[in-house]
C-alpha positions as CSV (number, residue, x, y, z in Angstrom):
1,X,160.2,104.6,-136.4
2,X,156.9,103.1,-137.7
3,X,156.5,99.7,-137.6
4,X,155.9,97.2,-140.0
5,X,152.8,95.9,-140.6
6,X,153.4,91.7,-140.5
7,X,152.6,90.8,-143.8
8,X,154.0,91.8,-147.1
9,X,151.3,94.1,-148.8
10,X,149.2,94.7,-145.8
11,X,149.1,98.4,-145.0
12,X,147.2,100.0,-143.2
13,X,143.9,102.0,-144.6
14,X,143.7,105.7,-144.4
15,X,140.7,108.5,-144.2
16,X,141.1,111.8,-144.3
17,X,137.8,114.1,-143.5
18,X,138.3,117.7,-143.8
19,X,135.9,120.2,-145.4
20,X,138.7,122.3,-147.4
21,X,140.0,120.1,-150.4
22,X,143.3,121.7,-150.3
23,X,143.7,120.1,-146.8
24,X,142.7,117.4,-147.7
25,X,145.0,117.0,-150.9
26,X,147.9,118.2,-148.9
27,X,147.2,115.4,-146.5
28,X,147.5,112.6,-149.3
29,X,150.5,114.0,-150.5
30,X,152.3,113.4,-147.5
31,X,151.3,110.7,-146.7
32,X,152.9,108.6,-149.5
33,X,155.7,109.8,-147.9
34,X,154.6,107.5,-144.6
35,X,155.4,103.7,-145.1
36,X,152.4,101.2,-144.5
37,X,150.1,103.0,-145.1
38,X,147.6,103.7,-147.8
39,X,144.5,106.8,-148.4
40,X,141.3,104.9,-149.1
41,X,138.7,107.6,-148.7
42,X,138.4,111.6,-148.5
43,X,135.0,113.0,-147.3
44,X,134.5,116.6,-147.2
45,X,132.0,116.3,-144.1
46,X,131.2,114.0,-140.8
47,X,128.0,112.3,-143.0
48,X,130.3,111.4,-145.3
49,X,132.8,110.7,-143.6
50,X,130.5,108.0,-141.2
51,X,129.6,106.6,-144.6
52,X,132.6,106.2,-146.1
53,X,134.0,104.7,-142.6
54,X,131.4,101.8,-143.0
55,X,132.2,100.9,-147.0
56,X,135.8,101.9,-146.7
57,X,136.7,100.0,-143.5
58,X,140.0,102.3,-142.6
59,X,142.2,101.8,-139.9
60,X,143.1,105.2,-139.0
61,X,140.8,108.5,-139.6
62,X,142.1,112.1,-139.7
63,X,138.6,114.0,-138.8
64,X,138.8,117.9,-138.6
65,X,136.7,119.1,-135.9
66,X,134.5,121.7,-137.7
67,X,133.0,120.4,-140.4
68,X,129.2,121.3,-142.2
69,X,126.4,118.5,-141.3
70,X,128.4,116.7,-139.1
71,X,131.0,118.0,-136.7
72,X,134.1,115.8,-136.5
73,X,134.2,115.1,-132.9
74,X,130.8,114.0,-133.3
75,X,131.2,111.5,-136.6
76,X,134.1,110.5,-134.7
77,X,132.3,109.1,-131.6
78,X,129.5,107.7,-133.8
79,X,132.5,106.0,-135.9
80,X,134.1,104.4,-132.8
81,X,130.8,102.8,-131.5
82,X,130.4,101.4,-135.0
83,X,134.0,100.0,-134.9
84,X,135.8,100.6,-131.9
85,X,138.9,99.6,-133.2
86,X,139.5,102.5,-135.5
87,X,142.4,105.0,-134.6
88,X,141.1,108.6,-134.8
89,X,142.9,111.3,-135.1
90,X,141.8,115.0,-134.3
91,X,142.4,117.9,-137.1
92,X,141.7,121.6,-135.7
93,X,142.6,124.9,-136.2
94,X,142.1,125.3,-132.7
95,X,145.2,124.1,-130.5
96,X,143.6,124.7,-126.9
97,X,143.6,122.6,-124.2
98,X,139.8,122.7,-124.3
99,X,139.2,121.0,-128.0
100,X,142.0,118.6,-127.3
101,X,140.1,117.8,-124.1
102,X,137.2,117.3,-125.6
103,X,138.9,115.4,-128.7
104,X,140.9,112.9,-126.2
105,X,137.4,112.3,-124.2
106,X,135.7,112.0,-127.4
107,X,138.0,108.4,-128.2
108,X,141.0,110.2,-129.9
109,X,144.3,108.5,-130.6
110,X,145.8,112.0,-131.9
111,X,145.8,115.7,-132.3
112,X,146.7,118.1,-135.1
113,X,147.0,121.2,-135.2
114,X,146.4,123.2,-138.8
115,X,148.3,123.7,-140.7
116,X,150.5,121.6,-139.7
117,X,153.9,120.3,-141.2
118,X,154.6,116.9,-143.2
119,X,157.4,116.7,-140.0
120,X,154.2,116.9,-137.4
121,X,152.1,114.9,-139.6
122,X,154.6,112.1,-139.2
123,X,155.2,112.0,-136.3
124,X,151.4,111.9,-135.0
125,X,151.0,108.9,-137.8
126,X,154.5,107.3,-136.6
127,X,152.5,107.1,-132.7
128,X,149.2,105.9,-134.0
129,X,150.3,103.6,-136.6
130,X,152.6,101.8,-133.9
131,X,149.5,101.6,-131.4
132,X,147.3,100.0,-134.1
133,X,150.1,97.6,-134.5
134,X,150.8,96.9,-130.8
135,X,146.7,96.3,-130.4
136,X,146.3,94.3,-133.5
137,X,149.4,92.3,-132.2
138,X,147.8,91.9,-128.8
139,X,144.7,90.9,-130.5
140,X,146.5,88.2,-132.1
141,X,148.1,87.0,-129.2
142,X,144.9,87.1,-127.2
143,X,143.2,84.7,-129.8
144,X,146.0,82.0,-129.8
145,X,146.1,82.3,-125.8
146,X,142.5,81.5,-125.8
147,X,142.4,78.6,-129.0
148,X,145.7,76.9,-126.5
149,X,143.1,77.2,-123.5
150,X,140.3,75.9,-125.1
151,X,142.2,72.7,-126.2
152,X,144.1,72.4,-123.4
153,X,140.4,72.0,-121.3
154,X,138.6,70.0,-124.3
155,X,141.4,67.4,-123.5
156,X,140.6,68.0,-120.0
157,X,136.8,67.1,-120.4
158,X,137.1,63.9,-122.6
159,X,139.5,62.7,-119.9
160,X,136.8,63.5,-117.2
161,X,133.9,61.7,-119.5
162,X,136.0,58.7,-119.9
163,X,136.7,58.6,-116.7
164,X,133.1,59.6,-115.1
165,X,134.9,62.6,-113.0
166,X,132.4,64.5,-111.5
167,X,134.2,66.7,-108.4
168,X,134.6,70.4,-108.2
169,X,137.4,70.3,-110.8
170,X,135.9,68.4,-113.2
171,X,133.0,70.4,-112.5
172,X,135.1,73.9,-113.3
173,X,136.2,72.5,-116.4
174,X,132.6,71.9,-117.7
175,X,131.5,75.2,-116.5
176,X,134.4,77.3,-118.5
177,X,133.7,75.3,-121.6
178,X,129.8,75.9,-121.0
179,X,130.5,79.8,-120.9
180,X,131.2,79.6,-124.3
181,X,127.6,80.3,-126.9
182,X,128.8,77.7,-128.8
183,X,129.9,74.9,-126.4
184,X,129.0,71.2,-127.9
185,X,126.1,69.3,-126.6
186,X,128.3,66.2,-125.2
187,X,130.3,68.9,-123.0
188,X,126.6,70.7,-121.5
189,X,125.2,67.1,-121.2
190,X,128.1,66.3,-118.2
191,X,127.5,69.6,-116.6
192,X,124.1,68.7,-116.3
193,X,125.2,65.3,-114.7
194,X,127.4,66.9,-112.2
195,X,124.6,69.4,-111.4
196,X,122.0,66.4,-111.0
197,X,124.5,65.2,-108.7
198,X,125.4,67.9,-106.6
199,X,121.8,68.9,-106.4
200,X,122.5,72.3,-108.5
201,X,118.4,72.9,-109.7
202,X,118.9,76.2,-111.1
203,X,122.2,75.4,-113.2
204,X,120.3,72.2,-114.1
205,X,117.4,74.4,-115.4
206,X,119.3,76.8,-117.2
207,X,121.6,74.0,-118.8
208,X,118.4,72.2,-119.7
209,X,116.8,75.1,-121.5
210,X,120.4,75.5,-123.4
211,X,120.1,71.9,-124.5
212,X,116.4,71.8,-126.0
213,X,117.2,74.9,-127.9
214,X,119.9,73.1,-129.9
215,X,118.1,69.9,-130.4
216,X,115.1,72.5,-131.8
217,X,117.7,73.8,-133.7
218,X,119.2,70.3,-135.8
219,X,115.4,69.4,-135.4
C-alpha cells in the first residue's frame, strides 16, 4: 500500500523520459491509476530530460536507459548530483543483471523492465513512493531534532553568560553553537573569552577572524 503523502493536495511530482511516445503515453495513463502522485514532465531524451528535471522539480523520474543525446543512466547521475534527493527509476528493454548493476550503482531507487505491466508499474511506484516518504519524513524529523537542540543549548549559553561559566562544559556549549555559519556574535564573543582564558591561540585566531568579518559585514 502507498502511503500518504501528509498534506491534503501534496502529491508527489512525476517524469517520465523515454524516447518512444507510446511509452511514454502508456506510462501517464497508468499512472493516474497510482494515488499521490502526479506527471509533470515527459522528455523524449536525457538533455531534456536534465532540463526538464531543473524547471519541473519532480520527485520521482522514470529514465529509460537508451535514449538519443543523452543516455539515461547518464542524465540520471547528472540529475542526482543536481538534486540528490530525486528518486530514479530505471526503464530498459534489457532485464540483465549487468544494466540493473550498472543502473543500481548509477543512484537508482528502481528497475523496469519493458514492456512492462500497469501491475509491475505499481508496484515499483508503490516501493519508491514509500521511500520518498519515509526520507522526507526522516528529513522532517531530523530538522525538529536539531531546532529542539539548538534551543535547548541557546538556553544553555545565556545561563553560562549570566553566570560568567567558563569550564570545559561551558566551553562545549559555545563550541557546538560556533559550528554553526550563522552562530550570533554574543555566542563567538564568550568562546573567544574562554579561549583567552585557557590560552587557546589558534581557536582565538580563527574566532577573531569570524568576528571582523561580520562587523565588516553590518559595517
Amino acid at each position: 500500500m502507498i502511503q500518504q503523502p501528509s498534506r491534503n493536495g501534496d502529491r508527489l511530482r512525476v517524469m517520465i523520459a523515454d524516447d518512444t511516445e507510446e511509452t511514454r503515453r502508456s506510462a501517464r495513463l497508468m499512472m493516474t491509476l497510482i494515488p499521490g502522485v502526479e506527471v509533470v514532465a515527459a522528455a523524449c531524451n536525457g538533455v531534456e530530460a536534465l532540463s526538464l528535471a531543473q524547471s519541473k522539480s519532480p520527485d520521482i523520474a522514470l529514465m529509460d536507459i537508451n535514449m538519443p543525446e543523452m543516455d539515461g543512466l547518464t542524465a540520471a547521475e547528472a540529475m542526482m548530483r543536481q538534486r540528490p534527493e530525486i528518486a530514479c527509476v530505471i526503464m530498459s528493454a534489457q532485464g540483465d543483471n549487468r544494466s540493473i548493476r550498472q543502473a543500481m550503482a548509477a543512484g537508482a531507487r528502481d528497475y523496469l523492465i519493458k514492456p512492462f505491466t500497469t501491475d509491475e508499474l505499481i508496484e515499483v511506484m508503490e516501493r519508491v513512493v514509500n521511500r520518498v516518504l519515509r526520507d522526507r519524513k526522516r528529513i522532517v524529523q531530523t530538522a525538529e531534532l536539531k531546532l529542539q537542540r539548538d534551543v535547548y543549548l541557546k538556553e544553555l549559553a545565556r545561563e553560562y553568560v549570566k553566570t560568567h561559566r567558563t569550564d570545559e562544559k561551558a566551553r562545549a556549549v559555545f563550541e557546538q553553537l560556533a559550528a554553526s555559519p550563522r552562530c550570533e556574535a554574543r555566542w563567538l564573543i564568550a568562546l573567544a573569552e574562554i579561549y583567552l582564558l585557557q590560552k587557546k591561540w589558534r581557536g582565538l585566531r580563527i574566532l577573531a577572524s569570524r568576528l571582523e568579518k561580520m562587523g565588516s559585514a553590518i559595517a
